[in-house]
C-alpha positions in Angstrom: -15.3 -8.2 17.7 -15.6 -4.6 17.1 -12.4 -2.9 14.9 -9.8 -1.6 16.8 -9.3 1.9 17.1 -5.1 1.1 16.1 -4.8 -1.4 13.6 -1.9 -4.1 13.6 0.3 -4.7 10.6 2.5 -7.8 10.9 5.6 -7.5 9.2 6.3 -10.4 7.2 9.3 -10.5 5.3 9.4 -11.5 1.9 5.8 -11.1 1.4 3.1 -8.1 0.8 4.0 -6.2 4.3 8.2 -6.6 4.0 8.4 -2.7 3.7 6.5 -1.6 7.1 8.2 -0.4 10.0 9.4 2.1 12.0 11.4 5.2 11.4 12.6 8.1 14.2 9.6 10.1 12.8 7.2 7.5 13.6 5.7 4.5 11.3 5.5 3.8 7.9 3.7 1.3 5.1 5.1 1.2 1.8 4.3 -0.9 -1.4 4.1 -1.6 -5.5 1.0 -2.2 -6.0 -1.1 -2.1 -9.2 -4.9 -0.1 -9.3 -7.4 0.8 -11.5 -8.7 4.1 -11.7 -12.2 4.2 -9.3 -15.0 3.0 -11.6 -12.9 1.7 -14.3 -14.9 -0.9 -16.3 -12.4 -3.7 -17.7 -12.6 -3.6 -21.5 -10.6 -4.0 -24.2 -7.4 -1.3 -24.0 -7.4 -2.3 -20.1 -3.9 -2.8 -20.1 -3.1 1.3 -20.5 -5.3 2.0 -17.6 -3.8 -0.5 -14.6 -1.4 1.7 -13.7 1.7 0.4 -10.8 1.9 2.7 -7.9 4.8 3.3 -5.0 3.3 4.2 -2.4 5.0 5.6 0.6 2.7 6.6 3.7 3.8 7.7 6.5 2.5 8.0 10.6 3.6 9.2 13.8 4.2 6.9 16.8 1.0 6.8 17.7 0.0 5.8 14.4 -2.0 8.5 13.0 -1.6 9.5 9.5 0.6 12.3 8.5 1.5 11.9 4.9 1.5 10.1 1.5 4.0 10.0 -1.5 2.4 8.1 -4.1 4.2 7.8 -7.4 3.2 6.3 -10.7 5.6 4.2 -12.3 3.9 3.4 -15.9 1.4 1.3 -16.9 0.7 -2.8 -17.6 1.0 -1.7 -21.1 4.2 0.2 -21.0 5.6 -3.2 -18.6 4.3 -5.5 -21.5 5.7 -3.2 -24.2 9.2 -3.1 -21.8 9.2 -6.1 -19.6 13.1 -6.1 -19.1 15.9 -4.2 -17.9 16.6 -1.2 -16.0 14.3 0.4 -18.0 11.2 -1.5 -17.4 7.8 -0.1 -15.3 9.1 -2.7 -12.6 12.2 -1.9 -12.5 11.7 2.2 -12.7 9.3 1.1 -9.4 11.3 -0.7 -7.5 14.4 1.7 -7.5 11.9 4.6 -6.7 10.8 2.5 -3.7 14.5 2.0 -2.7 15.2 5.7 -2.5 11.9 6.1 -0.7 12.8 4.0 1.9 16.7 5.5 1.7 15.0 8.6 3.3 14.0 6.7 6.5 15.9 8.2 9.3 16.7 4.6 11.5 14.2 3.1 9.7 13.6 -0.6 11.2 11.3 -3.3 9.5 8.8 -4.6 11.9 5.3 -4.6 12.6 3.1 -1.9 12.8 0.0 -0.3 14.7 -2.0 2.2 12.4 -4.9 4.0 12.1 -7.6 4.4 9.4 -7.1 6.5 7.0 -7.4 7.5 3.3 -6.3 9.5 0.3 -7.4 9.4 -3.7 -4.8 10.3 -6.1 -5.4 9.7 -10.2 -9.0 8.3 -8.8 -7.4 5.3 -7.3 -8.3 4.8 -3.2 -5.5 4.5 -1.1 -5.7 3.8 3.0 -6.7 1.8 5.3 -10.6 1.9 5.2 -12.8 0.1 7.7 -15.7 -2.2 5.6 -18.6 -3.9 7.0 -20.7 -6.4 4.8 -23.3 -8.7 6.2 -22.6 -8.3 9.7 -18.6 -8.5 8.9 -16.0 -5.6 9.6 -13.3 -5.5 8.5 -10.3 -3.4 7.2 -8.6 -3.2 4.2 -5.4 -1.4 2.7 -6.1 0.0 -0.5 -5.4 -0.3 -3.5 -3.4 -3.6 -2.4 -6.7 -5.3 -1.1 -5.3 -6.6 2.2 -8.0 -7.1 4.8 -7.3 -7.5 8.2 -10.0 -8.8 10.5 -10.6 -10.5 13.9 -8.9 -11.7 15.5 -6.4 -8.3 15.1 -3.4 -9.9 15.3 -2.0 -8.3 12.3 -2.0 -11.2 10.1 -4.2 -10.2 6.4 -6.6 -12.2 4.0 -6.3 -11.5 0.5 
């Protein structure tokens, strides 16, 4: 089956797509998620360069992209260095994710129906991309690796 032209997102809560929704400008798909910069080889001093990202992007109804605000929150290194307390990488992230979604007129959790799209920031790919292989297409949100496939129902793979 060919990819859709709109992509569905299932919200599930308490799990990788329990920010998504709607808000009265449209859609929108938010996460933590850690990336690598594009073409990072894993070595030794890794830890400085996985970085943790909010990411906020944003649609209209329709679900077209209109915008990004993508945020980096510290490194693995700085979280190992830190790992509790308000302080923290984690904790700086999730409270900048909270205001985030704070600023979501009527904003209501529930599945979603977008469109590709993309954006780099820092060198790290973030969007929804369409990816064939072998036959195979699929999509998959970036940097969080989610792929959703046939049969479209909004449900991803990891």
């Amino acid at each position: 089956m060919a990819v859709p032209e709109v992509i569905p997102i299932a919200y599930v809560p308490r799990d990788r797509t329990e920010t998504i929704g709607r808000y009265a400008g449209g859609q929108f798909l938010a996460s933590i998620t850690y990336a690598f910069p594009e073409g990072f080889q894993l070595d030794e001093g890794w830890e400085a360069h996985k970085r943790l990202y909010v990411v906020l992007h944003t649609f209209d109804t329709e679900g077209r992209y209109r915008d990004s605000d993508i945020w980096c929150a510290g490194t693995w290194a700085e979280q190992l260095h830190g790992p509790d307390g308000d302080a923290s990488v984690l904790a700086r992230a999730r409270v900048h994710l909270a205001k985030l979604l704070r600023s979501l007129p009527r904003r209501a959790y529930t599945d979603i129906t977008v469109r590709p799209f993309q954006v780099t920031v820092d060198d790290v790919l973030f969007g929804l991309v369409i990816r064939e292989d072998e036959g195979e297409t699929w999509a998959e949100l970036y940097p969080d690796r989610l792929e959703f496939a046939d049969p479209w129902d909004g449900r991803y793979l990891t």
